[in-house]
C-alpha positions as CSV (number, residue, x, y, z in Angstrom):
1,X,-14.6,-61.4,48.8
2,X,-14.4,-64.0,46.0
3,X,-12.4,-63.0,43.0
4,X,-14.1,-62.6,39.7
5,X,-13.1,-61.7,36.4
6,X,-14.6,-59.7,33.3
7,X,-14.7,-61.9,30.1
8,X,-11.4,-59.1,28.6
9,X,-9.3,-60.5,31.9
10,X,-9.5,-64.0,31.2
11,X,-9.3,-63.4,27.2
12,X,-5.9,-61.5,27.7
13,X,-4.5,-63.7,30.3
14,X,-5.1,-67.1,28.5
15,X,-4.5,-65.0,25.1
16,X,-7.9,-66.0,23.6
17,X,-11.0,-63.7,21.6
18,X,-14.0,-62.7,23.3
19,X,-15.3,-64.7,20.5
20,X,-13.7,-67.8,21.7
21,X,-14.5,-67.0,25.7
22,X,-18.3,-67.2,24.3
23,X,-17.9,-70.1,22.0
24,X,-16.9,-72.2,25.3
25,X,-19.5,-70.5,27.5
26,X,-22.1,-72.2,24.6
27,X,-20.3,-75.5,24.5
28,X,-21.2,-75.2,28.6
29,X,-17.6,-74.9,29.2
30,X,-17.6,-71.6,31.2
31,X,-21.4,-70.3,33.2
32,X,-20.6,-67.1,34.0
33,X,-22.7,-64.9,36.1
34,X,-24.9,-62.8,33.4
35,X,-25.6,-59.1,34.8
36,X,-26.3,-55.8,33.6
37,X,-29.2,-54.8,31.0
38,X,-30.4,-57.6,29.3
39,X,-27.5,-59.7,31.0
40,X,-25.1,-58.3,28.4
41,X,-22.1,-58.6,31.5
42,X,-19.9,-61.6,31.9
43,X,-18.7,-62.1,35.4
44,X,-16.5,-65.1,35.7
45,X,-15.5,-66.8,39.0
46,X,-12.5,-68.2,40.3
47,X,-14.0,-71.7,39.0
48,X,-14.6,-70.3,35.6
49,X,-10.6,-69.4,35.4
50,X,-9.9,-73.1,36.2
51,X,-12.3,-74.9,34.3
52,X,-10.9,-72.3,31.2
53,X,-7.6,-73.3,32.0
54,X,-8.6,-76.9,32.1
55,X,-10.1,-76.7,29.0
56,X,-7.1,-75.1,27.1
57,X,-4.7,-77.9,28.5
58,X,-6.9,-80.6,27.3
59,X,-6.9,-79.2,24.0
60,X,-2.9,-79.3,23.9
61,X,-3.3,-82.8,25.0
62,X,-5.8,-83.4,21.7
63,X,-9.4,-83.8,23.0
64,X,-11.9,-82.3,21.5
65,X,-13.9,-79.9,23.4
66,X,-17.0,-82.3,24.6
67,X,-14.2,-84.8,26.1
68,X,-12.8,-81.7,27.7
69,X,-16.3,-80.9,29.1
70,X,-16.6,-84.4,30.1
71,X,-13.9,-84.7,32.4
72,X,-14.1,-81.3,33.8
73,X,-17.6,-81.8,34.4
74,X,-16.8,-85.1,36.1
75,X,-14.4,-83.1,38.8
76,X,-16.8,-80.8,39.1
77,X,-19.1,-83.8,40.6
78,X,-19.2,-85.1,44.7
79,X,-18.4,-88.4,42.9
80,X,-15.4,-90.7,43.4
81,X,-12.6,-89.6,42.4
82,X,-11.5,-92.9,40.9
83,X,-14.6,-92.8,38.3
84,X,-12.9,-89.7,37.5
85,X,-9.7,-91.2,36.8
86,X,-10.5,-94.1,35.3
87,X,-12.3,-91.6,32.5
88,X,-9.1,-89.7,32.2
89,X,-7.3,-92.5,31.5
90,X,-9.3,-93.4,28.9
91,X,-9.9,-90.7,26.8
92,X,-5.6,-90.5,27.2
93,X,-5.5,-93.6,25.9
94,X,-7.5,-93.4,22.9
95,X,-5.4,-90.3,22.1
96,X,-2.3,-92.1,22.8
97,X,-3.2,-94.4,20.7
98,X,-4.2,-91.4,18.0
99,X,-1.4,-90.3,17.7
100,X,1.2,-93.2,17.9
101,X,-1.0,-94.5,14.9
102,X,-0.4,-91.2,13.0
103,X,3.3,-91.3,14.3
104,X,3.5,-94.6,12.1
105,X,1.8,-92.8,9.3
106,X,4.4,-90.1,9.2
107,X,7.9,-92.9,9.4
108,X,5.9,-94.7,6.6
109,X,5.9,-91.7,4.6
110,X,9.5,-90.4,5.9
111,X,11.3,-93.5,4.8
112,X,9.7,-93.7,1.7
113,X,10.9,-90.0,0.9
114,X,14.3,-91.7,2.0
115,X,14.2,-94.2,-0.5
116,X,13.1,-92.3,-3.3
117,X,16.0,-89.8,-2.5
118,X,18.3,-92.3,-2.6
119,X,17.2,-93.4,-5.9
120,X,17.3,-90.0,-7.1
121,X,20.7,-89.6,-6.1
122,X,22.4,-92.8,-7.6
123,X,20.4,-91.8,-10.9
124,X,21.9,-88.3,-11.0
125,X,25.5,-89.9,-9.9
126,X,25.0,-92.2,-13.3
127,X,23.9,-89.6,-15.0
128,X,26.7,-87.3,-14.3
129,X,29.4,-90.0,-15.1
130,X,28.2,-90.2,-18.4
131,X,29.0,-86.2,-19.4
């Protein structure tokens, strides 16, 4: 028998809301199997778990939650695998790129602080060889 698991399992094992479980069930995310009166239960398979923990690692890595979908949807196809890569790579990339330009950003800033410490300091130095 195929393992399954209610929408409070996966929330408390990936440490996430219900809220947020549905939020990615609406971005098309997650398709759990709707039961019960008016459809109100969540069942979620063992390919539901993955593509949820797929999802939450491509967030860590910066993509935004249709990327995510993207590429998981892409696996998800009989395609090539190498169409699937060659996506990857991509959206990496532009991310990589992302965030070496905001790396610049932030040593621009941090050695401008630097300087402007430094001038603070040799003013105060003067200052207190006056008194």
């Amino acid at each position: 028998m195929a393992t399954t698991y209610t929408i409070s399992d996966l929330a408390k094992e990936f440490d996430l809301t219900t809220r947020a479980m549905r939020f990615y069930e609406d971005m098309g995310l997650l398709q759990p199997e709707r039961t019960g009166p008016g459809g109100r239960n969540r069942t979620y398979s063992a390919r539901d778990r993955t593509r949820l923990k797929l999802t939450l690692r491509a967030k860590r890595l910066g993509l935004s939650l249709t990327e995510a979908k993207d590429i998981i949807d892409i696996y998800d196809s009989p395609r090539d695998t190498g169409v699937q890569l060659h996506k990857f790579l991509s959206v990496l990339a532009g991310h990589r790129l992302q965030l070496e330009d905001q790396m610049a950003d932030l040593q621009a800033t941090l050695d401008e602080i630097k300087e402007h410490e430094k001038e603070a300091r040799t003013l105060l130095a003067k200052m207190e060889k006056k008194k």
